[in-house]
Phi, psi and omega in degrees: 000130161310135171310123137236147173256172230251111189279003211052014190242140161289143199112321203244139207235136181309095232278169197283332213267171159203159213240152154268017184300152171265329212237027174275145158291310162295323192234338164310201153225024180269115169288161188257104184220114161155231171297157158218118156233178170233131180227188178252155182276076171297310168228142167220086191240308195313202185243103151092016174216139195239160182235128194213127179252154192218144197245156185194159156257108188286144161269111173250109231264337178323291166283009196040045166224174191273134152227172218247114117272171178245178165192154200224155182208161182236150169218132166311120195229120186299149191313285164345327172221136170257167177214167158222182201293151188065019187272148164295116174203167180268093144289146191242143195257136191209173207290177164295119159274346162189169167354259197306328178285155140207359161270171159225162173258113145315305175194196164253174170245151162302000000 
């Protein structure tokens, strides 16, 4: 097994692989610290970054019922773990990595 380090989040198991990234949480030197979700993998076209949408449900109290919104976030996805469009995974919210970025992929879910 690869030298890793321990992200704190439960569940989720160190990927096989090892990577030389500064900005891998396992093998880096980037922490995971704030949220942890789970989303679907929507685009994975950029280089190392992926748009993973996360579905939640609102309450309108007009009609009393639930309705289904998204939000899409872009995350940094580390050499070490692969994914592709429709995989299931975890992100940690970690310092700003660019405009836009402030997550990383943690892991998939199984």
């Amino acid at each position: 097994m690869s030298l890793s380090k321990n992200v704190g989040i439960i569940g989720v198991k160190p990927p096989e692989k090892e990577c030389k990234d500064e900005k891998c949480p396992y093998h880096g030197h980037l922490k995971v610290r704030g949220m942890v979700l789970e989303g679907t993998v929507y685009r994975y076209r950029a280089n190392k970054v992926a748009t993973i949408v996360k579905e939640y449900l609102k309450y309108n109290p007009k009609y009393k019922r639930y309705e289904r919104r998204t939000s899409k976030i872009h995350a940094y996805v580390p050499q070490c773990i692969e994914i592709k469009e429709g995989d299931r995974v975890i992100i940690g919210e970690s310092r700003p990595l660019a405009k836009s970025v402030a997550f990383v992929v943690v892991g998939r879910v199984s």
